[in-house]
Every structure is written in C-alpha cells, then in structure tokens.
N, C-alpha and C positions, 0 to 999 in steps of 0.2 A: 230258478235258473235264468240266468241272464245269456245276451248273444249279442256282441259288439259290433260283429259283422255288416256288413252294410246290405242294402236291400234293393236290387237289380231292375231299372227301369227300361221299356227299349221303345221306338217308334219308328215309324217312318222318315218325321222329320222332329218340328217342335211341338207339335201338337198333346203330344205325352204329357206336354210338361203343365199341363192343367191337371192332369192327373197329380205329378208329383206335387204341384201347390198345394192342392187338396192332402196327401198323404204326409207333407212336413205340417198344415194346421192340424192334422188330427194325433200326427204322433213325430210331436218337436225332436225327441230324444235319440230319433234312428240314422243312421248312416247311411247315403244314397248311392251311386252310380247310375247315369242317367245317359244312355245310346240313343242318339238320333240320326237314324241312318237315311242324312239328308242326300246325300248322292244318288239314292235311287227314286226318289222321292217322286211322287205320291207311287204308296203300293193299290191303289185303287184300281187305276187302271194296267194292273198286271196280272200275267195268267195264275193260274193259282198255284201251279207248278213253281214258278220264281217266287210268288208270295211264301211256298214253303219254305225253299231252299235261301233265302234272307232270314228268315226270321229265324231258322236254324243256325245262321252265322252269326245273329245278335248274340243269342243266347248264348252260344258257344263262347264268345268276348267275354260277357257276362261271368257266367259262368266260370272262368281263368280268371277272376278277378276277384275268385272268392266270394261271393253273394250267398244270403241265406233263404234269400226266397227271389223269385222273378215275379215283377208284373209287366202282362203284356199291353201297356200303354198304347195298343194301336187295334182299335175295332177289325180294320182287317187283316189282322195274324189273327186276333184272337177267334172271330169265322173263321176262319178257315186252316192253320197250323195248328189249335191249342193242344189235339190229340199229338199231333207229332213232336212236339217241343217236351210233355208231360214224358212221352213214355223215354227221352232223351238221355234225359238228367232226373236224379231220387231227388228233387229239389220242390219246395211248395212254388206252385206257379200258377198267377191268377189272372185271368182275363178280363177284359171290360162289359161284356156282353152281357153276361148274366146277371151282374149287380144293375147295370141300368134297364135288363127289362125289366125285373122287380119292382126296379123304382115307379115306369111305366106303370106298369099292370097296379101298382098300390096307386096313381096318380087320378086315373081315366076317373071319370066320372058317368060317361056317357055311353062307356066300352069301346072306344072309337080312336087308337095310336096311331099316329102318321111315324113315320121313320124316314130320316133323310141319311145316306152314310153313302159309300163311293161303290161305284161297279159292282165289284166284287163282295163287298160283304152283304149287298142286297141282293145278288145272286147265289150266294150260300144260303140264304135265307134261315139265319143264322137269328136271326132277331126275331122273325116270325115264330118261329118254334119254339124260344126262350119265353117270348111273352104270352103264347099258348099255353103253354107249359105251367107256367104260374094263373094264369087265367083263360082258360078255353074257349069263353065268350066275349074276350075281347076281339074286335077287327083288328085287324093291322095290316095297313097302307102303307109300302115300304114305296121309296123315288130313290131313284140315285142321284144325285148334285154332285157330279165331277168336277165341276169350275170351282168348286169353295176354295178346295186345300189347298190348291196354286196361289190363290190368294193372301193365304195365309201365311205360308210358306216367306210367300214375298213381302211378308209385312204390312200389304196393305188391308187393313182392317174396319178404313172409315170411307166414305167419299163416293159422292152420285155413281160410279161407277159400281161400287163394293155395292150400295144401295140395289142399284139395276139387277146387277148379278142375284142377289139374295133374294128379290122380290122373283125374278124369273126361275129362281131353285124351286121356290115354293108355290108355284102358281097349281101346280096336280095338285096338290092337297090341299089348298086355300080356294080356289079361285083366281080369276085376274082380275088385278088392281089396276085402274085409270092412275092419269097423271095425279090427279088431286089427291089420291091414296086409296078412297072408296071402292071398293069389289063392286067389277064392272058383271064379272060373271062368276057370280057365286056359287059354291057347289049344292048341291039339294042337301035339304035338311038331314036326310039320312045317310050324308056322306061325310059328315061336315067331322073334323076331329076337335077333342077338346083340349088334345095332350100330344104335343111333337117332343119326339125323343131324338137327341141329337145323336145318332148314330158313326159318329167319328169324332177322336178327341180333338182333333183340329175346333171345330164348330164351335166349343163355347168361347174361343178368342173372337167370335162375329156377336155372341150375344147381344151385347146393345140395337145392331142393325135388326137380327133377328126378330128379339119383343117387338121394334117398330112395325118389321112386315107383318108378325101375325096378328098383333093388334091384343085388346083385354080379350079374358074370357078362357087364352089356349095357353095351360102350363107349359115352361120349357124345362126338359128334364136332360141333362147326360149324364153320365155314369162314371165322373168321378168323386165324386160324395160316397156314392153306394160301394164302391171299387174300393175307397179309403178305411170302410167301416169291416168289409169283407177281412182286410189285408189286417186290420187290428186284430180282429176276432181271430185268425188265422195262426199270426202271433203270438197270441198269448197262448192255445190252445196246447200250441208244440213249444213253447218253453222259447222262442227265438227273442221276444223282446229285450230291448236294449232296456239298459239300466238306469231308472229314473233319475233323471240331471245328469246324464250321459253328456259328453262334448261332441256334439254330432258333424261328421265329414262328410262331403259331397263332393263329387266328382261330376263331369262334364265331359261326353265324348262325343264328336260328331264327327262321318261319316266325309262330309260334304267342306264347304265354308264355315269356319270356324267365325269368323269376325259377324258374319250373319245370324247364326246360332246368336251368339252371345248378346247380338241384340234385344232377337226375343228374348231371351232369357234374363233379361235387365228390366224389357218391359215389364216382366211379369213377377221380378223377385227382387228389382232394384240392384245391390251391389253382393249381392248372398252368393253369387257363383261369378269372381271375377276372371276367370279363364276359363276358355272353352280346349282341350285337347283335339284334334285330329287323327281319327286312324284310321287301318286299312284291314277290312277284315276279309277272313280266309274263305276262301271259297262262296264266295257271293259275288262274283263277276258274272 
C-alpha cells in the first residue's frame, strides 16, 4: 500500500525546519506541508494555555490540507499539547521529545544530560521524564535559554554577539568561560555533562557556535535525526509511505513574514521551496 499524501509539519517559527531537512534526507520520496507559525513566535515564553490553544490551530490548518501524519516540529507543543492534538484528530502524530531523549540517554556516557530548550518545555519537564524513562540513572540538568530562538528567528546565527549569547546560555551547565575561552569557573567533577541535548529545534541552526562554547569531549545531540527515523518506521508500519520514485510536493506556510521565512528556508534548502504562502489561521488570536 502506497500513500501520496503529504506529510504535515508545524512550529513556532523556522526552527522545524531542521527537522524537515532531516525527514526529506531520510525519505526523499514524501510529500510535505510545512506551518511556521512565525507571528506568535517564540511559544517558549507563553503560558501553556496559548501554547495549547496554537498548536491546536496548527494542526487544524494541517489537517484541512489533507496530511497523513503530523510532526510536531516544535519541542514546546510537543511538552506540552502532544496529548491534546493526539486525542483531536485519528491521525499519526509524532513529536520531538521522545526520539531525542532516546537519542540522549543512548549518547551519555557518564549518565550526566544537560538540556537547554525554552521556559516552558523545561518547566513541563517534559525531557526529564523522557530521558528517565529510557534510562533511570541518568542526571538530567534541564536550563532554560530564552534568548536563542529570537536569535534565530532573526537570522542572526554567527557573530561576537550570537557568540556572547550562547556562551552565557550555557554557562549553568558548563561553567564560565573568560575572554580567552578557558573555564574561568568550572563545574565539579560530578556535575560536569558529557551530552547536551538540544532541547528546541531552533538550536541546531547555532550548532557551529554551540561545538565552540562546549568545547571536545560534550556530544551535541537534537532530535531530529531520531524524529526522522521514528516518522519512517511509523510509515511503513501503517502502510502511508509514498511510492518509491514518487515526485514529491512541498508546500510552505507561514503565519508571520513570508519573505523572512523564505530566507531561512533558502539558507537551509537552497532554491527547493521557492515561495513561501501566508496565512491566517482560526482561532489562535
């Protein structure tokens, strides 16, 4: 059984869309629809009430647009809405959380996860219990890093500033670094992580700054690799895969600035989505 239909992505803003890079290298032949509901952007710092009632109007979009599975390309719907979106729509719908503590908890060496992700999904504690879950004796040191996603958001992804900010995201779980880069105050031996899990899809567009702040030694792991492998396996199980050497369509909808959108989105896929759509969706004012 084959299924042509296309396969429903949503986020806050662009951030998702490392996921869906990930999910077109692992399975070229699917059909996408990609929500970036940059207008209300970042859901990090929103109450969990609005983070529901958004993420319920992604889907809904979605969803009228025919999709055969939803991923929720945004760590914080997936803390904290995935129960209410699941029991919404009979549709497979798969979140980020759980494929990246996996990943996590298989990474650790030391038993010792840092977690950086926004407000709100480290106060669902949403990660913590995932990666208990898979492994009981792992630690896990969740931080919140509010200032990333604005950053992101806004394109700026390189530059002593972008530096500044990512060194002082990570100074709880690291230590602090002096001018020269050296940990001026390093954490005790038995705090120290060996494995930061990037807890918002936002964050692997900072990767390169990232490696620099933590230095050798500390895996960087997010969850859309793990998220891509889940959404195959999911696939094939229910018969939805599209049909090998399929001509696969992709769609582009944001929320917000379209021409911004379309930036990131060139950064990160070249000319593969040249238009970005605009809409207004129901009941998420």
């Amino acid at each position: 059984m084959v299924d042509a239909r296309p396969i429903g992505f949503f986020d806050s803003g662009v951030g998702g869309l490392t996921v869906l890079r990930e999910v077109l290298r692992r399975l070229p032949d699917e059909s996408t629809v990609y929500l970036g509901d940059n207008l209300r952007t970042p859901y990090g710092r929103r109450s969990d009430d609005e983070v529901r009632r958004f993420s319920l109007a992604c889907v809904d979009e979605l969803a009228a647009r025919e999709v055969k599975a939803i991923v929720v390309a945004c760590n914080t719907s997936s803390a904290v809405a995935l129960p209410q979106m699941r029991a919404r729509y009979d549709l497979p719908i798969v979140g980020v959380v759980r494929p990246g503590a996996t990943a996590a908890a298989l990474a650790t060496r030391c038993r010792r996860v840092g977690v950086i992700a926004t407000p709100a999904t480290v106060r669902s504690r949403a990660y913590f219990h995932a990666i208990k879950d898979e492994n009981p004796f792992v630690e896990v040191y969740e931080h919140a890093t509010p200032a990333l996603v604005p950053l992101v958001e806004a394109g700026r992804l390189e530059g002593p500033e972008v530096e500044a900010a990512v060194r002082a995201a990570l100074a709880p779980l690291l230590g602090e670094r002096g001018a020269d880069g050296e940990f001026v105050f390093p954490l005790p031996e038995h705090e120290r992580i060996d494995t930061l899990l990037l807890g918002c899809t936002h964050y692997p567009l900072l990767v390169p700054v990232l490696e620099r702040s933590v230095g050798d030694g500390i895996a960087i792991i997010d969850s859309a690799s793990a998220t891509a492998s889940v959404l195959a396996g999911l696939l094939e199980v229910n018969g939805l895969a599209a049909s090998p050497g399929a001509v696969a369509r992709h769609l582009q909808l944001t929320t917000g600035d379209a021409a911004a959108f379309c930036r990131t989105a060139e950064r990160l896929f070249g000319n593969l989505f040249p238009t970005v759509e605009r809409v207004v969706l129901r009941g998420a004012a």
